[in-house]
C-alpha positions as CSV (number, residue, x, y, z in Angstrom):
1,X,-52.6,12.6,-70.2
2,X,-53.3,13.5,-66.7
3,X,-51.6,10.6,-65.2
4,X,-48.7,11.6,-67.4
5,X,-48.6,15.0,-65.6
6,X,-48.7,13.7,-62.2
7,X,-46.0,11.2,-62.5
8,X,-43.9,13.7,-64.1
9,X,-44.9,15.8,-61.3
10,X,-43.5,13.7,-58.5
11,X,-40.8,12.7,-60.5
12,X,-40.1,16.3,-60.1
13,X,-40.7,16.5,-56.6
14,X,-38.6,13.6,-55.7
15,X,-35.2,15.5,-57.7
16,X,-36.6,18.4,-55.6
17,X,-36.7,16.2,-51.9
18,X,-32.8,15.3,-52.9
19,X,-29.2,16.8,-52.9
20,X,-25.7,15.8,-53.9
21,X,-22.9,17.8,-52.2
22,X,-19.3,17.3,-53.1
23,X,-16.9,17.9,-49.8
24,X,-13.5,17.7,-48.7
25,X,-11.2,16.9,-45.7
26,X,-11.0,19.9,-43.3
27,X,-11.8,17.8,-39.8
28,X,-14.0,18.6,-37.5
29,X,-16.1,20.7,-39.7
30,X,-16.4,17.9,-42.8
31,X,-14.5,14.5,-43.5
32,X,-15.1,11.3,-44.7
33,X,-13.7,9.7,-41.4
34,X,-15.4,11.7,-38.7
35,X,-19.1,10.4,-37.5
36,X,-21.8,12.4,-39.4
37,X,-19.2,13.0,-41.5
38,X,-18.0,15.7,-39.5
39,X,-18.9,18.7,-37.3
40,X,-20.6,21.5,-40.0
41,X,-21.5,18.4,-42.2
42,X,-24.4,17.5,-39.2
43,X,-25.3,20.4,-39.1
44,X,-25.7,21.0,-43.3
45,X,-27.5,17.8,-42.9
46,X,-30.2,18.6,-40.2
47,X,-30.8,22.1,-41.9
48,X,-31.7,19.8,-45.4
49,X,-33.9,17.7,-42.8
50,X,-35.7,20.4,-41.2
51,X,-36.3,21.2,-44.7
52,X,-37.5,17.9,-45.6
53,X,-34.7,17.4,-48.4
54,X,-32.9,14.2,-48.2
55,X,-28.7,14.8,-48.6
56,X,-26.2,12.7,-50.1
57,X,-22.4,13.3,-50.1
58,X,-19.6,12.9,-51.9
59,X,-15.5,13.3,-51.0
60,X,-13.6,15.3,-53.4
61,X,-10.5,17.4,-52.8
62,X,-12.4,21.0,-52.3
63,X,-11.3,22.4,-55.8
64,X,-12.8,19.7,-57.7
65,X,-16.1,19.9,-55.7
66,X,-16.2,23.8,-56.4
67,X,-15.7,22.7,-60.0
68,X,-18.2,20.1,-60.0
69,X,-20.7,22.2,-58.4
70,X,-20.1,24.7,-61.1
71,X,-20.8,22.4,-64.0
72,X,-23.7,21.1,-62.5
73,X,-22.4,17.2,-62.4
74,X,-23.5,18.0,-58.3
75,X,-26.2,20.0,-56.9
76,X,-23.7,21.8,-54.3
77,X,-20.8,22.2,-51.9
78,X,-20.6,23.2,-48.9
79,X,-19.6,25.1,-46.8
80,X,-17.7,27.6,-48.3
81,X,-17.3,31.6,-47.4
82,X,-19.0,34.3,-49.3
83,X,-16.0,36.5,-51.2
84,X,-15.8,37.8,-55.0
85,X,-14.8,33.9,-56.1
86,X,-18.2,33.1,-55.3
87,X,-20.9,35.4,-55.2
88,X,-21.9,35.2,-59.1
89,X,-20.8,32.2,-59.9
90,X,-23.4,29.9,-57.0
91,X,-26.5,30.5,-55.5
92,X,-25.3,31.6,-52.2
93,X,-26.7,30.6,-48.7
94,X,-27.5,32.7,-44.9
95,X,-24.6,32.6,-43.0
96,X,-24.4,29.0,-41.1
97,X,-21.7,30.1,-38.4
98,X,-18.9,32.2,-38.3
99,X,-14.9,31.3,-38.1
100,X,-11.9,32.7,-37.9
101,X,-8.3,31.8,-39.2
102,X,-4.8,32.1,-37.1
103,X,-1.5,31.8,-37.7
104,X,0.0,29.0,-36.0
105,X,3.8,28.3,-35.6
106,X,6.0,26.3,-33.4
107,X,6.5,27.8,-29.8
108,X,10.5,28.2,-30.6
109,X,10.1,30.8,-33.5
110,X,10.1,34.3,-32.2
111,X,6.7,35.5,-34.6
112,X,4.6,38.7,-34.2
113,X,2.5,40.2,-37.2
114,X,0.3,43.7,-37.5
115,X,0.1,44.1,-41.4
116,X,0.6,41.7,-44.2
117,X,3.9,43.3,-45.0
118,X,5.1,41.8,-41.7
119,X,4.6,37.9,-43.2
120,X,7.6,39.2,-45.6
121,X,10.5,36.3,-45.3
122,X,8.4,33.7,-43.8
123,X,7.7,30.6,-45.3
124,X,3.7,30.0,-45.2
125,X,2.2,26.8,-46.1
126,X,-1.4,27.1,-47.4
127,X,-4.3,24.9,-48.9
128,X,-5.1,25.2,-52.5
129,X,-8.4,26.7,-53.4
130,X,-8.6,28.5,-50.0
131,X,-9.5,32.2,-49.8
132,X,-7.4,34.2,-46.8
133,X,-8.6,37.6,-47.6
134,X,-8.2,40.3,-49.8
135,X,-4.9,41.5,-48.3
136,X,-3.7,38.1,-48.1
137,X,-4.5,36.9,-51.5
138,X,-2.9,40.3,-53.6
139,X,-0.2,40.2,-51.5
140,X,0.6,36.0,-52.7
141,X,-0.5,37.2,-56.3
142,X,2.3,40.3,-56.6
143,X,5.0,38.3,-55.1
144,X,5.2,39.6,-51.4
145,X,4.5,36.5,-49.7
146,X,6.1,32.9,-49.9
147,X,3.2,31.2,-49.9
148,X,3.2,27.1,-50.8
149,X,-0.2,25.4,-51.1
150,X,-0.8,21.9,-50.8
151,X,-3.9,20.0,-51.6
152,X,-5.2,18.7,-48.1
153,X,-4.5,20.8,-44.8
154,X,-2.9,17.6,-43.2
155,X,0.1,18.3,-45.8
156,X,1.0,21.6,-44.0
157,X,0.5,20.8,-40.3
158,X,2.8,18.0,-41.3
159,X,5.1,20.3,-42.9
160,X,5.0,22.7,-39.9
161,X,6.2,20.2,-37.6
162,X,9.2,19.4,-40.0
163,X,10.1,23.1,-40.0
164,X,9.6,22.7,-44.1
165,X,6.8,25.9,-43.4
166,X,7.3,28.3,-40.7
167,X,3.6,29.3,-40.0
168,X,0.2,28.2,-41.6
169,X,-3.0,30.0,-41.3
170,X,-5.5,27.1,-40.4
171,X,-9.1,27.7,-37.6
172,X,-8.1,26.5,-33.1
173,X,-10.5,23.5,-33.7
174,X,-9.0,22.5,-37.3
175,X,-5.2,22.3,-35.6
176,X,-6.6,19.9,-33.3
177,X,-8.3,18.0,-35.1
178,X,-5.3,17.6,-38.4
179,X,-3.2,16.7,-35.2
180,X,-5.6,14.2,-33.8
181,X,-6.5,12.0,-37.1
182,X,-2.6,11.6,-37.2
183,X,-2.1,10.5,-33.7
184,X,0.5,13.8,-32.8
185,X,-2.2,15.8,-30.8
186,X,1.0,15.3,-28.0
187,X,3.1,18.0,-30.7
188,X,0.0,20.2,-29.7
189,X,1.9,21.8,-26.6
190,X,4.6,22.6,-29.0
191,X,2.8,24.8,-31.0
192,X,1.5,28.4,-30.7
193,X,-1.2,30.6,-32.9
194,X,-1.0,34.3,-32.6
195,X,-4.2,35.8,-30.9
196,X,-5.2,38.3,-33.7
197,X,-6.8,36.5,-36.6
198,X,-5.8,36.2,-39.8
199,X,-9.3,36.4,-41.2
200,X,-13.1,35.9,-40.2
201,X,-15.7,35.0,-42.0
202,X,-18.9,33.2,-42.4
203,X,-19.9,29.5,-43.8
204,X,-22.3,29.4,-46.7
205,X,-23.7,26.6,-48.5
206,X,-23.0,27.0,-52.7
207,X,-25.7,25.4,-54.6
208,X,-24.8,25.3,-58.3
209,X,-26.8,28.3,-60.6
210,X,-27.4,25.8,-63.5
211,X,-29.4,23.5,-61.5
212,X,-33.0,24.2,-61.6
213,X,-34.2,22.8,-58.8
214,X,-31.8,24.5,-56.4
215,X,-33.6,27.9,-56.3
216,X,-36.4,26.1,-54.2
217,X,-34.0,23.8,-52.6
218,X,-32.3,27.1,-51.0
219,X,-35.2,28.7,-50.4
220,X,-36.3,26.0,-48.0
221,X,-32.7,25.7,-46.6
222,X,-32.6,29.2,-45.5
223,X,-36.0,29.0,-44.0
224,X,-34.8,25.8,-42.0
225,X,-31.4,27.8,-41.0
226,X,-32.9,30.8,-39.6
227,X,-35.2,28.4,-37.5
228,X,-32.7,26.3,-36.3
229,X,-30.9,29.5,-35.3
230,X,-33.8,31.4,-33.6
231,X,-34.0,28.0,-31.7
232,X,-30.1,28.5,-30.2
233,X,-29.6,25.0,-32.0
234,X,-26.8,25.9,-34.1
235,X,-25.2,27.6,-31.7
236,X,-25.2,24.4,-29.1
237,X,-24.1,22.5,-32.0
238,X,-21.1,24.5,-32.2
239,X,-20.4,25.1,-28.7
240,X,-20.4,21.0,-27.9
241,X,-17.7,20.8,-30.7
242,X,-15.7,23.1,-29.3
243,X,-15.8,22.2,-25.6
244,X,-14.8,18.6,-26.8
245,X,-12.2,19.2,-29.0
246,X,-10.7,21.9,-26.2
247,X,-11.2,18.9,-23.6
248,X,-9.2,16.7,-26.4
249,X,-6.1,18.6,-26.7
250,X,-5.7,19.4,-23.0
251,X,-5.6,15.5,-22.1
252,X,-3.4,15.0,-24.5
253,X,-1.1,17.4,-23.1
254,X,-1.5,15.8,-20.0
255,X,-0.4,13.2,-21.2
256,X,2.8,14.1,-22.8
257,X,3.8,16.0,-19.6
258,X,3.8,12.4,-17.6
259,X,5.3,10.2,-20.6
260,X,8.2,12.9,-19.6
């Protein structure tokens, strides 16, 4: 009987020392094609380390992950940002970083926004699944915007440079890097965001509520994350990213300014 008990017991412990997360494609932060499997992904995966839980991923488009996660058939997805989608529905992480969101257009339309109202008449190409707000998304739902949502982000930048969407709201370092994986970081210089931000917000892991072992799986995540932080090693993590993909796109430029 007692041997019974301690195999079930580290049974238990190894489901415990073990995660699935469903992801998508949103370069750099996650994709199947980037080392580490991308940016945020490294860093969700030294966090489970500190932690000393062993992670495992899995590439879906970002709806059917936040699906999955929901039924259970995964132990998470990640990261996501904290809004009224999500807060009772997942077991919710600390803040992992924050982001922000910008319109971006080609340099030849004339575009200049203060208030939501001011996106009337455009044509805005968007991802399916993504939260842009509260303003944003009532302002889709009653019919004020022309919003068109496309399963993967590299559907819109694609569309953008066709002149098929006029502006799409998409993160500096996400532009790049859509651009990049489809060899037209040269269209880069043709391109323009507008400075104020469409939205901010912060990452969050989403561990799925009818999992049992993810109460204590979070627990020790948040306790490796606001290490890691206090350490500055977050922070570094992010800044590197950004330095190279800034040092990407300006070569590339470069480039295209001596090809013509």
């Amino acid at each position: 009987m007692a041997l019974a008990m301690n195999i079930g017991a580290v049974h238990a412990k190894n489901r415990l020392d073990r995660v699935t997360l469903g992801l998508g494609e949103y370069p750099p932060y996650h994709s199947s094609d980037l080392p580490h499997y991308g940016a945020a992904t490294r860093i969700m995966t030294m966090i489970f380390e500190r932690a000393g839980i062993q992670v495992r991923y899995v590439f879906f488009p970002w709806q059917r992950a936040y699906v999955e996660t929901r039924k259970g058939t995964i132990d998470g997805t990640g990261l996501w940002e904290r809004d009224s989608e999500t807060i009772d529905k997942f077991l919710i992480s600390k803040a992992v970083f924050e982001y922000r969101t910008y319109f971006f257009h080609k340099k030849s339309l004339k575009f200049d926004w203060k208030t939501i109202d001011d996106l009337r008449g455009y044509q805005i190409g968007g991802l399916i699944g993504y939260y842009y707000g509260d303003a944003f998304q009532k302002a889709e739902e009653n019919g004020t915007l022309s919003l068109h949502r496309v399963p993967h982000e590299s559907q819109n930048m694609k569309k953008l440079l066709l002149g098929r969407v006029q502006l799409i709201p998409i993160s500096i370092e996400s532009a790049k890097a859509f651009l990049s994986a489809t060899g037209k970081l040269r269209e880069w210089q043709n391109l323009a965001y507008h400075p104020k931000p469409l939205y901010r917000a912060t990452s969050h892991l989403l561990l799925s509520l009818v999992v049992k072992e993810n109460q204590e799986r979070m627990r020790r995540f948040d306790q490796a994350l606001v290490e890691m932080k206090s350490e500055g090693l977050i922070e570094k993590l992010l800044h590197n990213i950004e330095l190279r993909e800034k040092s990407t796109a300006e070569e590339s430029a470069a480039d295209a300014l001596t090809i013509k």
